[in-house]
C-alpha atoms as one frame of an Amber mdcrd trajectory, in Angstrom:
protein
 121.383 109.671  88.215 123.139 106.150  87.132 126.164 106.045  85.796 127.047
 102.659  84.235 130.281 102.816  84.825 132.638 100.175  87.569 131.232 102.329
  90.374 127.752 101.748  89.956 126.523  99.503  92.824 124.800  97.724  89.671
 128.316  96.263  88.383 127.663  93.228  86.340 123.727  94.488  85.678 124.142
  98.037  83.964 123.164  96.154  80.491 119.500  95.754  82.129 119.146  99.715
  81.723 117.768 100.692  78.553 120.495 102.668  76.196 117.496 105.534  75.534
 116.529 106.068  79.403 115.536 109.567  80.676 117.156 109.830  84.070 114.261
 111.888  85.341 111.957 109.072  85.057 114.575 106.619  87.019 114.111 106.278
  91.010 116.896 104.532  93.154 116.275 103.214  96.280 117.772 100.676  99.006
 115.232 101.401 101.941 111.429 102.568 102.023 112.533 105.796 103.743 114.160
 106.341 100.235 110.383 106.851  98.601 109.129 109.885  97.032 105.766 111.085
  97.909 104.844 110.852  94.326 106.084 110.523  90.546 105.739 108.065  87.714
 108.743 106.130  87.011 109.921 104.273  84.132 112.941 102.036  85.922 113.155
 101.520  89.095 116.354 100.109  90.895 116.066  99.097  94.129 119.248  97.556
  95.990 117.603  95.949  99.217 114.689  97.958 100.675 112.916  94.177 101.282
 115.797  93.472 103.723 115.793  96.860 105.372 111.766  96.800 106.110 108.825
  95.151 108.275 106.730  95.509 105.582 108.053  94.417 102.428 104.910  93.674
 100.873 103.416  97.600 102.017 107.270  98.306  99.997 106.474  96.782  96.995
 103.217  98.096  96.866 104.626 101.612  96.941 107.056 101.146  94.448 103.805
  99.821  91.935 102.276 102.903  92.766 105.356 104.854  91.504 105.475 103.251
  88.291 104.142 103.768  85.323 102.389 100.547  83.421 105.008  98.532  81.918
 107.896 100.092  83.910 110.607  98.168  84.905 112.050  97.102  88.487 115.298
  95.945  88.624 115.543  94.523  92.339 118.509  93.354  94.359 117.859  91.918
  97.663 118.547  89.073 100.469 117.645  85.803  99.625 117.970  82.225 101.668
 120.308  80.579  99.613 118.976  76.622 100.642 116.747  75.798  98.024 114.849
  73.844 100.521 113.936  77.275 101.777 112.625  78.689  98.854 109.340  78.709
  99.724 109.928  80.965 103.291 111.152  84.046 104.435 112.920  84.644 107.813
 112.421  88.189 109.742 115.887  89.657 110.504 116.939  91.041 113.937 117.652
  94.515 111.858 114.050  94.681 111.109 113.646  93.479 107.676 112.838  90.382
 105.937 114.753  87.614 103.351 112.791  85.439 101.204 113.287  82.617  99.570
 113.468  82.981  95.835 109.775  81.340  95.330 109.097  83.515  98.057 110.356
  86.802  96.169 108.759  85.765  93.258 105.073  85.158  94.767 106.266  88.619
  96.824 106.425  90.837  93.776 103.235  88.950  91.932 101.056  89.878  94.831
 102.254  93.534  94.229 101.258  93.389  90.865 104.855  93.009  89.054 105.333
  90.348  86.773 108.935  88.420  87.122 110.686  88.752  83.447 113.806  86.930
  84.464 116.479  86.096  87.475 119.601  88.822  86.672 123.222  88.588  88.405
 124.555  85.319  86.224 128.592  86.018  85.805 127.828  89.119  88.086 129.886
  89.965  91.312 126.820  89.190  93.408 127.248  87.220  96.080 125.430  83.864
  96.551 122.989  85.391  99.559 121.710  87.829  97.157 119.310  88.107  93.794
 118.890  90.186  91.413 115.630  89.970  89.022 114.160  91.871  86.189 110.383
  92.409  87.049 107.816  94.799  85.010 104.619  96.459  86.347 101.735  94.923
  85.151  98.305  96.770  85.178  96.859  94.143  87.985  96.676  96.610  90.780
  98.590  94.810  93.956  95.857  92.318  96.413  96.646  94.491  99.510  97.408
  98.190  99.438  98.111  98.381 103.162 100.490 101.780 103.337 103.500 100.873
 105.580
């Protein structure tokens, strides 16, 4: 369950959770190994998860298939911060990946999420790290490789 209180580890983005949410139909998640088999979510928050994988794009798929059409994703993750870089995504020595922001962006399209907006203005996040607001569209993803 989310609390949007100061301790939330969504401080600075609690306003992107609707007012009217059932918490049964919310999943949290920071890593794959966080996944349900199954279930139909309406919000999904996922703090990293794209950073803490060697499949991303087998993550993202996963989390479309544990939404329901029109849910929303509110994802936090890694970025490279040189705009120059925006377009790549560097595999870290932990095992995971960080895009650049175009990068994310084409990321979560693939998976059949459509980007609604970049989140974290005025927020405490750091300048390595995005937030967005993305929402499951009814394209299913171009690869549905499991990871």
């Amino acid at each position: 369950m989310v609390s949007k209180t100061a301790e939330t580890p969504w401080k600075g983005l609690e306003g992107e959770l609707p007012e009217d949410l059932d918490t049964g139909r919310l999943l949290e998640v920071s890593s794959p190994r966080e996944l349900p088999a199954e279930g139909e979510f309406e919000v999904v928050l996922c703090r990293g998860g794209i950073d803490a994988t060697a499949n991303p794009m087998a993550f993202l798929n996963q989390l479309w298939q544990l939404t329901a059409p029109g849910a929303t994703l509110l994802l936090e993750t890694e970025v490279l911060t040189d705009s120059r870089h925006s377009r790549l995504a560097r595999f870290v020595p932990t095992g995971g990946w960080v895009p650049g922001r175009l990068t994310l962006r084409w990321m979560l399209e693939v998976s059949g999420f459509d980007v609604e907006s970049w989140l974290g203005e005025g927020s405490e996040l750091p300048d390595s790290r995005a937030a967005l607001r993305a929402v499951r569209s009814a394209r299913e993803p171009a690869s549905s490789t499991p990871p």
